[in-house]
N, C-alpha and C positions, 0 to 999 in steps of 0.2 A: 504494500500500500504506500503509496506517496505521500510525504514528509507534509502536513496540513497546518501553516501558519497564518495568521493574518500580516499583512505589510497596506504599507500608507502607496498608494500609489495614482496617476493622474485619473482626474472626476470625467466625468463622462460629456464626452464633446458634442455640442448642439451640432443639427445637422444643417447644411444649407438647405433652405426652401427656394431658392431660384433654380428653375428647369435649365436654366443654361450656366450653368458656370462651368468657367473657362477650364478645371482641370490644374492638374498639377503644374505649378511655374515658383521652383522652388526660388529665395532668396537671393541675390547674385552676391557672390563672395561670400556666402552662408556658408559659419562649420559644417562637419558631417555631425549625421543626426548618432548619439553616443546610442549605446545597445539599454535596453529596457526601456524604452520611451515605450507607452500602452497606452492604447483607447480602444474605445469601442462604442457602439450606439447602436442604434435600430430601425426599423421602418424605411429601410433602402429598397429601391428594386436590385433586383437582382442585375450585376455587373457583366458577367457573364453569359454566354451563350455555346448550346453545344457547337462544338467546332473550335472554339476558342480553348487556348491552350490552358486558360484556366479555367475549365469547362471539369471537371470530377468526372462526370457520366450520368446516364440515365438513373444509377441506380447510389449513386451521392456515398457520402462516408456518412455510417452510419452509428451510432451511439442508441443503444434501446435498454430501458429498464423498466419496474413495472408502473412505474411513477413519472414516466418521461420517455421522449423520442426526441433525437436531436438528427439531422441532416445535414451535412455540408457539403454545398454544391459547387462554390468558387473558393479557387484555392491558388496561393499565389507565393513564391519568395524569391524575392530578388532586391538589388540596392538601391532601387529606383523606383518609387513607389508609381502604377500607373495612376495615368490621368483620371480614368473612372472609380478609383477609388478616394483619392486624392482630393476629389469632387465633394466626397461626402463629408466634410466638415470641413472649416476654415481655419482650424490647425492643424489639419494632415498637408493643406494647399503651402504655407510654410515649409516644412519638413524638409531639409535635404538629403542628398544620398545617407545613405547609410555608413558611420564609418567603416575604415577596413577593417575586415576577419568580422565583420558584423551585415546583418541583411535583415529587410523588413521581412517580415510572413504575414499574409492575411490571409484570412476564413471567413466565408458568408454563409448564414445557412438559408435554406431551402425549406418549401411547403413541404410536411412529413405527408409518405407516405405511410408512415405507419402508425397507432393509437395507442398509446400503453394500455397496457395489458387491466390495469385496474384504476383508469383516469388521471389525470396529474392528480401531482399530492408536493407537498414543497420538500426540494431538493437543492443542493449545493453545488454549485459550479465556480470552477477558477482556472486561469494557466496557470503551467509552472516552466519557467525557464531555468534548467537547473537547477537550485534549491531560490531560486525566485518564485514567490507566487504573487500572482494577481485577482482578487477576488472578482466572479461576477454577481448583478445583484440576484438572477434568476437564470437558469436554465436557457440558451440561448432559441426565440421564435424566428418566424419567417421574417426575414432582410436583416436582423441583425449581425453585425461584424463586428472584428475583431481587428486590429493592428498592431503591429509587436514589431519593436527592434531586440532582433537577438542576437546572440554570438553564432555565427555559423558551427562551432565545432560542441554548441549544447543545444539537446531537443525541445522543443516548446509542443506543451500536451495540454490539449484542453480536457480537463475532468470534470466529472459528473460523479454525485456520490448521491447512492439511492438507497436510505434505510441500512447506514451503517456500510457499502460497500460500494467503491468508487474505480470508475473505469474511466479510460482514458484513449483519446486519439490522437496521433502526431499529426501537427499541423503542416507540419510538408508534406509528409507523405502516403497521408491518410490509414496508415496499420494503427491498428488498434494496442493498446496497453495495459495489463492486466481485465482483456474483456470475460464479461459472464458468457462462457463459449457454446450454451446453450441457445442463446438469442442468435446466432449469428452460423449455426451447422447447415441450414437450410431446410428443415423439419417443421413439419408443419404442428399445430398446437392443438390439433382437433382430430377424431377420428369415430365414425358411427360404427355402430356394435350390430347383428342381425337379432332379428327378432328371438324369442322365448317362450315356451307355453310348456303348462304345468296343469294340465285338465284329468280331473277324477281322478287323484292321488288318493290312495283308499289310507286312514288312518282306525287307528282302535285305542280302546282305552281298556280293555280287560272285560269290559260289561259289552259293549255295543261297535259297530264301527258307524264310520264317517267318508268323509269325501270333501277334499279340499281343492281347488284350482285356484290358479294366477296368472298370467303373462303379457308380454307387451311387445307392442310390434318393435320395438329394440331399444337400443342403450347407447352411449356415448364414453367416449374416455379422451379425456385431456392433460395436457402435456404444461405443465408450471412449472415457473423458475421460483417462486414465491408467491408464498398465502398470505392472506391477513392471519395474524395470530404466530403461526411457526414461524414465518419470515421467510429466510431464503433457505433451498435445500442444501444438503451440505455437497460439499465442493466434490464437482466431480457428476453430482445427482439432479434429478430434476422431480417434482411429486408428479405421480399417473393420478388421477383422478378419473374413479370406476361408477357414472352415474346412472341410474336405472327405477325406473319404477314399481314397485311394491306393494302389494294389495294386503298389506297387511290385516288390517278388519274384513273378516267377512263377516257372513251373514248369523254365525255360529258357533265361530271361530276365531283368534287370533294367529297370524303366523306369524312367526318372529324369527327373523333372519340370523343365524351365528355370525357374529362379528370377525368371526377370526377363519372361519373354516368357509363362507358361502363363498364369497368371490377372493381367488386367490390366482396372484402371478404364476403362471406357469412357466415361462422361459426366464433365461439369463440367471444372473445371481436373485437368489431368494432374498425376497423382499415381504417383509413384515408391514401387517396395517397401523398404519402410523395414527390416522384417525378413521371415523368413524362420524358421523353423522345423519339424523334421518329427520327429512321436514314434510310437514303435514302436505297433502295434495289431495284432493280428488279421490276419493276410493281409494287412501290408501296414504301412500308416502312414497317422497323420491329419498332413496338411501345411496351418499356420497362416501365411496373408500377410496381413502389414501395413502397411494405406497412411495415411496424413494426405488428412483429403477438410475440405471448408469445415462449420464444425457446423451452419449449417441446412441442410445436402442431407438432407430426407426420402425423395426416391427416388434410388439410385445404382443404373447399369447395368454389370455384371460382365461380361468374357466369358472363358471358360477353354477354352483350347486345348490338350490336352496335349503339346506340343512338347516336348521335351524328345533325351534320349540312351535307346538302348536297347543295351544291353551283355549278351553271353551268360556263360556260365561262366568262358570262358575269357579273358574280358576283349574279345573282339571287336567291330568295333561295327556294329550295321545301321542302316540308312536306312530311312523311312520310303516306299512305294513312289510313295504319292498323298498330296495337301494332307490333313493332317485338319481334319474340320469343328469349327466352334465354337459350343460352347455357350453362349446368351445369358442371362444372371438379369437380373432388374431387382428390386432391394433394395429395399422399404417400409418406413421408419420412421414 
């Protein structure tokens, strides 16, 4: 994790409102600009265009956590600040080269294509040039930029830290830095499960029998970097979340799912139900289990047996007559 200080450093520069200004015309016989000069501001368009050498790509450098999505589209370093960034304040239009063994960097970001996973929520952001850091006041939005004279021979990382754990991009050259390697394997976070039925399961109680049924045209499982509550999985892991619907009330009867034994991981290393939860629905309840699986398993294989307890009005409890069978999914990410 990177060295996290506060340092005093320059206030955030008004942006020009004139459509036409002239661009970068540094100073004549202006020093060079000394390394750690920073600003930054917001609400620019975008500088760039694809084709243009500071053009990122379609697809931007990207920073995602569950609390944030960051994008950067224009990406720039050299001694010489251009004219269209230059543009956007009227202390960048000052600025001269950069001195030597030193160069500006600039980063703009871009409209996300992506939503965190659980809405914004407030999160910290700063560069760090070496063991310099530069606060920002919020997570960087669309047109906001950055401007940095650095040392060419030290990195400049913009970090985001989300809920205790902060990742980082290099500003030249968009690789990522202690990233959560989960957001970014190219897996997808969703996967539908096939249908289930559970019709005239014969139960008895010693005195009489019964007949119970359940099922649903199918189920879901999803792929988290972090919950509300546990946080983030542990390193390495990601939680599966196994959700499915549940007729638990019948008309007779209660069934009641085993927590430990109905739905369990079938492939990879064994994974234990971390939780457990079941919320009222419709005839019934949707019941959420959740495991820690390794974060590149793109295919994980479910199987859910409804094992469980089955109890009548009166509290009494019946057996199930025969094995019931199992359902097998196998999850695609």
């Amino acid at each position: 994790m990177p060295l996290k200080h506060k340092l005093i450093f320059a206030p955030l520069i008004s942006l020009l409102l004139a459509s036409g200004a002239c661009g970068y015309v540094p100073l004549p016989g202006a020093d060079r600009t000394e390394p750690f000069e920073f600003f930054h501001g917001s609400g620019s368009p975008l500088w760039c265009a694809d084709g243009d050498d500071a053009w990122v790509g379609d697809e931007g450098m990207h920073l995602l956590g569950p609390h944030f999505a960051v994008t950067v589209q224009c990406r720039f370093s050299g001694e010489e600040l251009p004219a269209a960034v230059a543009a956007w304040s009227s202390g960048l239009t000052e600025m001269p080269k950069a001195e030597n063994g030193s160069e500006f960097v600039v980063n703009q970001v871009a409209a996300e294509p992506y939503e965190p996973e659980f809405g914004y929520a407030p999160t910290s952001a700063w560069v760090a040039v070496g063991d310099r850091e530069f606060e920002l006041a919020q997570v960087p939005q669309l047109g906001d930029w950055v401007v940095l004279s650095a040392p060419v021979d030290q990195d400049a990382v913009l970090w985001v830290e989300d809920d205790g754990r902060a990742q980082g991009v290099d500003m030249r050259t968009g690789e990522r830095v202690d990233p959560v390697f989960a957001y970014y394997n190219g897996l997808k976070a969703d996967a539908e499960l096939a249908a289930y039925a559970y019709e005239g399961i014969e139960i008895a109680d010693g005195a009489g029998t019964g007949w119970v049924s359940c099922g649903a045209s199918g189920a879901v499982a999803h792929r988290r970097i972090w919950r509300e509550g546990p946080g983030w999985a542990a390193e390495g892991h990601v939680y599966l979340v196994v959700e499915l619907s549940w007729c638990k009330d019948l008309d007779s009867f209660a069934w009641n799912l085993d927590r430990e034994r109905s739905v369990v991981i079938a492939s990879g290393e064994a994974a234990e139900t971390v939780e457990w939860t079941e919320t009222e629905a419709e005839n019934g309840v949707v019941v959420s289990a959740v495991f820690e699986i390794p974060d590149y398993d793109a295919e994980v294989s479910i199987d859910f047996t409804p094992v469980g307890e089955v109890v009548d009005h009166e509290g009494g409890r019946w057996e199930f007559r025969e094995e019931l069978a199992t359902t097998h999914w196998t999850a695609t990410f």
